[in-house]
Structures are given as structure tokens and as C-alpha cells.
C-alpha positions in Angstrom: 7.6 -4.5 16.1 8.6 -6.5 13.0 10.0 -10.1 12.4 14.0 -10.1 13.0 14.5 -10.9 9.7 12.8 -7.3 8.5 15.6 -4.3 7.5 15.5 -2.1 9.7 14.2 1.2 7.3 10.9 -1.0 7.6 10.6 1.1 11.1 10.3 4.8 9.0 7.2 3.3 7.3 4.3 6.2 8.1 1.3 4.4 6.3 -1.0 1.7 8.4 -1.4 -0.6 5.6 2.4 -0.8 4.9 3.1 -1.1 8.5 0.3 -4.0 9.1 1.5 -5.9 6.1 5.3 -6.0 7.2 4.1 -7.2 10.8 2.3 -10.3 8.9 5.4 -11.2 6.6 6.2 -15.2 7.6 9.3 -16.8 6.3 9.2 -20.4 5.0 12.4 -22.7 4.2 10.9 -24.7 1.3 12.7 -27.5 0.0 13.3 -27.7 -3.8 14.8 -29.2 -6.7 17.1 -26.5 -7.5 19.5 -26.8 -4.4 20.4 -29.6 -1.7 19.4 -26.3 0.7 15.9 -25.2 1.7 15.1 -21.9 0.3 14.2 -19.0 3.2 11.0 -17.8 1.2 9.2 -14.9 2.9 5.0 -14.3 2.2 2.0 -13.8 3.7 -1.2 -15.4 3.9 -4.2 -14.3 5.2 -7.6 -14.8 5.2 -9.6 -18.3 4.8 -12.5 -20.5 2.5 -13.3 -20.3 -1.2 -10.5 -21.1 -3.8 -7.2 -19.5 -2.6 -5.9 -16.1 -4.1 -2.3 -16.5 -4.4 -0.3 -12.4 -5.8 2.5 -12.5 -7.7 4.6 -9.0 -7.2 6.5 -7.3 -10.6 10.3 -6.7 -11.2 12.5 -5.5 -8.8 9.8 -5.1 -6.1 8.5 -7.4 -3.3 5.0 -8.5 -1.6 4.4 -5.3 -0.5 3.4 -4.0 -3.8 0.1 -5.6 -2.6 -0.1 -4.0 0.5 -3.2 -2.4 -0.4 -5.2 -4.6 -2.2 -4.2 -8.4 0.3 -6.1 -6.9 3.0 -9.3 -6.3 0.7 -9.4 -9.7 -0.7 -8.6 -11.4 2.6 -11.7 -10.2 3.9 -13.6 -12.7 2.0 -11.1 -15.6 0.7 -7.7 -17.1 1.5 -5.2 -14.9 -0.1 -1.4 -15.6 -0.8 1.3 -13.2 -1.8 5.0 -14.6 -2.3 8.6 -13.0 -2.8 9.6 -14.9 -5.9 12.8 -16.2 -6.2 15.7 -13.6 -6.6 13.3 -11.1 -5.6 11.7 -9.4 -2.1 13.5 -10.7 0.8 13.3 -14.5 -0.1 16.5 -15.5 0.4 19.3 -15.1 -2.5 21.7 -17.7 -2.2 25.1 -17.6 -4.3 25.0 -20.1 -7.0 21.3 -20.6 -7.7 21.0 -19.1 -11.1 17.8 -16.4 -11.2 16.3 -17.2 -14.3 12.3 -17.6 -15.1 12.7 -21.5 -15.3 14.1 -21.5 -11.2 11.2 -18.5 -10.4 8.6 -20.9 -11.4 10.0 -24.0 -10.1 10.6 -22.3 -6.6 6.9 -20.8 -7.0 5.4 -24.7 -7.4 7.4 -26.0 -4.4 6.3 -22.9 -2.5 2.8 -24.1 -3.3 3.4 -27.8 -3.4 4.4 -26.8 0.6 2.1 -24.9 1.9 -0.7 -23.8 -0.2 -1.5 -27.8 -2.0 -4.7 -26.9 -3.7 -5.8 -25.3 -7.0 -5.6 -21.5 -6.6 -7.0 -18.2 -8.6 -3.0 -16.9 -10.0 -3.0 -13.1 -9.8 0.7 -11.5 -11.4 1.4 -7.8 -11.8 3.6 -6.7 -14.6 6.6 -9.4 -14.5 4.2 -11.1 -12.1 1.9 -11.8 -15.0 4.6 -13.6 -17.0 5.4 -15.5 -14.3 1.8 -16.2 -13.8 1.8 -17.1 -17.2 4.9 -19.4 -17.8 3.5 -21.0 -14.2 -0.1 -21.5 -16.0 1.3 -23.2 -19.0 3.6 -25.4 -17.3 1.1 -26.7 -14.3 -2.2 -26.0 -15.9 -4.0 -27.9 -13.0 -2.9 -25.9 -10.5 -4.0 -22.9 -11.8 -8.4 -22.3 -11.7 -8.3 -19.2 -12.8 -5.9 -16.5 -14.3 -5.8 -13.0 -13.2 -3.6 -10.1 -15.2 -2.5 -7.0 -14.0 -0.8 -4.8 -16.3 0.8 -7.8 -17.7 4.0 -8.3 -19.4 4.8 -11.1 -21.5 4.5 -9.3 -24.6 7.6 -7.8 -25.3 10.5 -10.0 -26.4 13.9 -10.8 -24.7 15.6 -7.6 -24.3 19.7 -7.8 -26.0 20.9 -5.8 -23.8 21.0 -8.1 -20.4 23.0 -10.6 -22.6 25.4 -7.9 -22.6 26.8 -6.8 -19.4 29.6 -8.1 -18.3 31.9 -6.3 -15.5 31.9 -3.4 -14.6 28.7 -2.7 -16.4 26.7 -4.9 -14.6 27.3 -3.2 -11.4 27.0 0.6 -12.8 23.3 -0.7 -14.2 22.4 -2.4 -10.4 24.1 1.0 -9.0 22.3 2.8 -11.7 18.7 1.2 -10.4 19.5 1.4 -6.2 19.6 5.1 -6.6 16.6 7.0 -5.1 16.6 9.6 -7.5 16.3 6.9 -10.3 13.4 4.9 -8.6 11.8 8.0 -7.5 11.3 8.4 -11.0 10.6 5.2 -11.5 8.0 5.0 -8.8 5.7 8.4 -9.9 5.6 6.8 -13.4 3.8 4.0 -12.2 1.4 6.5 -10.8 -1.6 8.4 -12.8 -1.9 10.1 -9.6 1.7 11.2 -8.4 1.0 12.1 -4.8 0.6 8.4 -4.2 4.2 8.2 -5.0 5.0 9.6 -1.3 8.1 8.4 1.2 6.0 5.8 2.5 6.0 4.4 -1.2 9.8 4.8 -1.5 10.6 2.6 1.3 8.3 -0.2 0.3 9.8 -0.2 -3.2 13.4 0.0 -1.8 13.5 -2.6 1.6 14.3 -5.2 -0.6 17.9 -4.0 -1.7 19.2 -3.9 1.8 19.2 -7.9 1.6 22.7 -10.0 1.1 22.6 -10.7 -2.6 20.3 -7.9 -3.9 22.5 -6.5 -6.8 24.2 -10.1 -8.3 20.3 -11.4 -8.3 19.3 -8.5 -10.5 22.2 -8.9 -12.7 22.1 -13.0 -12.7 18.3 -12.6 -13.7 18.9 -9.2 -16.3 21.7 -12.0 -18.0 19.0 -14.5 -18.3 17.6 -12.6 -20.6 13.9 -12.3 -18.3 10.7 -13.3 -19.7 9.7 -12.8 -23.5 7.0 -13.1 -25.4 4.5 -15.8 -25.0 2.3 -14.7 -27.9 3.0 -17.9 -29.4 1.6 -19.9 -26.4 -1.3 -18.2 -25.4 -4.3 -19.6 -27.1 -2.8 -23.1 -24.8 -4.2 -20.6 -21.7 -7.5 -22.5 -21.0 -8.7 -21.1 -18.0 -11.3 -18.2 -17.5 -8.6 -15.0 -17.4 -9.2 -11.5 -16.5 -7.2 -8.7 -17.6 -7.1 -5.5 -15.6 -5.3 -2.6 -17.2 -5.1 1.1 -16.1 -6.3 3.3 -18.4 -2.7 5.8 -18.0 -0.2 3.1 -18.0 2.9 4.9 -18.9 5.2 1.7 -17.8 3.8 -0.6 -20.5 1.2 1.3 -22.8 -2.1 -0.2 -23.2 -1.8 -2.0 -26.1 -1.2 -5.2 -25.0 -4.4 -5.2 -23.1 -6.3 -5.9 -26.2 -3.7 -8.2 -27.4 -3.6 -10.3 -24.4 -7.3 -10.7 -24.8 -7.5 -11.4 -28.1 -4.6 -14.4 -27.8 -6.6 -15.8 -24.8 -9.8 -17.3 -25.6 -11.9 -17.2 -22.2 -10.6 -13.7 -20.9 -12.3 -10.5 -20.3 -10.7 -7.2 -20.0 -11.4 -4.5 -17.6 -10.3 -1.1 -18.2 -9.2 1.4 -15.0 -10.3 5.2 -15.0 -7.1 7.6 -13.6 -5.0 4.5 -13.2 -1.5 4.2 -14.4 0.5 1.0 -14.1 -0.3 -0.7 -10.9 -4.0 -0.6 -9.8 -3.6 -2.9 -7.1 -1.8 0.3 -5.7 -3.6 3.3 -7.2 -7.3 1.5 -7.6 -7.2 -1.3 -4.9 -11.0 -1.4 -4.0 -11.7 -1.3 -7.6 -9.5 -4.0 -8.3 -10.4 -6.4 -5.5 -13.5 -6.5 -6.4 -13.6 -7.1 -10.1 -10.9 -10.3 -8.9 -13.2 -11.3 -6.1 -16.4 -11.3 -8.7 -14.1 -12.9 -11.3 -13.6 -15.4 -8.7 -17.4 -15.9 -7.5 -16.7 -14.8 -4.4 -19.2 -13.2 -2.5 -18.6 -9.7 -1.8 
């Protein structure tokens, strides 16, 4: 039913657009600069014409975060969606550091391989710093900038720079329980029946891959992204923030802030939306990025 290289809990999924995205999942070895070995990358791509959409997924979480809103943008343009390094079910492989500096140097050879044309960056929470850093550093990639409940606000956290054995592995213990990302998951939600089973085991089929636990801790000791208030007025292209209205994961107050800081942006405000509106509010939120994009609904 699935690729091989699916976990098996992938079969328990109830919802059609969960199951239809796991059935389209490709995996990729792209070569890099990081390692002598290819990296197995795992995405989808679907649709064709206009300028390409290409989703990049939030901490701890994987392409199917975008299960609902892919199929709505394919309709009309190429759309991308990638595991980023250390993340999803791209492949971990022992030794590569997880930092943000190897994220977005795997994220250009991923696109230097297979995508090779300018694209319209969409990143959801973590995504959006990685979208971010990824915009500053190759600003002719990147036609257009798209923000979803952004971080890149906040700064570096102490705490990662701290754990050390057997704290690392409590926290990554701490995090795989379902209890704890049950939690996790309806506060994401404005509306919590959207935080159902089907939900759990999207949000979860990423820890059953070799590697999932030292990743998390490799990339909590990098200390994660920061803050790139200090960088954003270098954003030139046209950006569009789209921000729930009940996000309880990162407030709202960096909405404004992010569009303040970056000259050519516009923000759009989601009504009974918490933190991920490409889940809660997909229609809503493909089209404000497909007529941010001039596509033609």
C-alpha cells in the first residue's frame, strides 16, 4: 500500500488525505557537501506550471504536516514539500551534525537536484526560520517568501547547550511520549477535535526511524535557530505572513513584528485558528499563498 521505506503504523492512518499523501512520499539520495554519502531525502512533489511552491514542515514533525493544504495548491501549481535534514524520515546518518547551517545546505542541494529553478519558499514555525536563514543566504533562489506562524524571533534557547547524558535522553524520552505530544498536538489546535488519532500518528511516524532521538538531541545542542531580527530588513522579496488568530504555541506578537522588520510583506490574520493553519484553515490558507503567488485560482 505504501513505499517500503514507510513505518509500518502508517497502515492505522483513518483519514484520506493522510493516507493519499503517504502513498505519494518519493525518496531521493542527494549528493551534498556535508558527507562523501548521498543523503536518502524523502518529499513529495506534485502538481505542474507557474513558479514552484516548495513547504517547509516545523520542529519535530515531517511533510505530512502539509497533508492538507499540498493537495490544494497542487491543483493549480508545482508544489514541493521536503523532510529537512534531521527531521521526517530523511535519512539520519551518524556523524552529520544537525545544526541550521547543514538544514539549509541539504535544503539547497535538495533543490540544486531536483527542483533547479527559482521557487515561492513556504516554512511553518521552525520551517519559517529555515525559510528565512535559506532566503538570506541564496536570495536568488527564493521569488517569494511565505510565513506561517513563523519562528525566528525568539533567541537561542540555554538550555540545549546544556544536556549532556543522561539528560539528553530523559528530554528525547520526555518528547516520544504520547501523552506529552498529545498535549502538544491539541495546543496547536484552536479547534481540538482536529487533534484526533489520525493526527497522532502523522505527528509521531517519524520517531520510529534509526536515529530519531540523537538527531533531536544533536540539533537541541546546536542551540536551533535564533533571532534574525537583526537581518530582516536584508529580506527583499514580496513576503506574506499568515498567522492564526489563537496561536497558543507562539503568541501573535511576532506577527506584527515580522511585518514591520520586512519591508515588502503583508500580513494575514486567521479567524478560529491556532498554530498551524495549513492544518486547521487549509483552504483559507491555500488560497491567500496561491493569490500571493498570482496564481490563478
Amino acid at each position: 500500500m505504501f513505499p517500503n521505506f514507510i513505518p509500518t503504523t502508517a497502515n492505522k492512518l483513518t483519514e484520506l488525505e493522510s493516507i493519499n499523501l503517504v502513498k505519494k512520499i518519493k525518496l531521493e539520495t542527494i549528493t551534498t557537501s556535508l558527507i562523501s554519502q548521498p543523503i536518502k531525502s524523502t518529499y513529495v512533489h506534485q502538481g505542474s506550471g507557474g513558479t514552484p511552491i516548495l513547504l517547509l514542515h516545523g520542529f519535530d514533525s515531517s511533510i505530512l504536516e502539509f497533508r492538507r493544504l499540498l493537495p490544494l495548491l497542487a491543483k493549480v501549481t508545482e508544489t514541493w514539500a521536503i523532510d529537512l535534514l534531521g527531521f521526517g524520515l530523511t535519512e539520519r546518518i551518524p556523524n552529520l551534525s544537525i545544526n541550521p547551517e547543514n538544514i539549509k545546505t541539504h535544503l539547497y542541494y535538495f533543490w540544486k537536484t531536483l527542483i533547479k529553478k527559482p521557487v515561492i519558499l513556504v516554512g511553518a514555525s521552525m520551517g519559517g526560520a529555515t525559510a528565512i536563514d535559506f532566503t538570506l543566504t541564496y536570495p536568488d533562489i527564493v521569488e517569494k517568501l511565505v510565513l506561517l506562524d513563523s519562528a525566528g524571533l525568539a533567541h537561542q534557547p540555554l538550555g540545549g547547550k546544556l544536556m549532556f547524558p543522561p539528560l539528553d535522553y530523559l528530554a528525547t524520552a520526555f518528547l516520544r511520549n504520547p501523552k506529552v505530544r498529545q498535549s502538544i498536538s491539541t495546543a496547536a489546535y484552536y479547534d481540538k477535535s482536529l487533534a484526533n488519532l489520525d493526527a497522532q500518528i502523522c505527528a509521531a511516524l517519524h520517531l520510529e526511524c534509526p536515529g530519531w532521538s540523537q538527531s533531536l538531541i544533536a540539533f537541541t545542542k546546536s542551540g536551533g535557530y535564533g533571532s534574525f531580527a537583526s537581518k530582516l530588513h536584508q529580506i527583499k522579496q514580496p513576503t506574506l505572513i499568515i498567522w492564526g488568530e489563537n496561536d497558543k504555541i507562539l503568541g501573535i506578537k511576532d506577527a506584527e513584528k515580522f511585518k514591520k522588520a520586512i519591508a515588502l510583506s503583508s500580513l494575514i490574520w486567521i479567524k478560529n485558528c491556532g498554530h498551524v493553519p495549513h492544518l486547521e484553515q487549509p483552504q483559507i490558507t491555500a488560497e491567500n499563498i496561491l493569490t500571493f503567488g498570482s496564481h490563478r485560482l
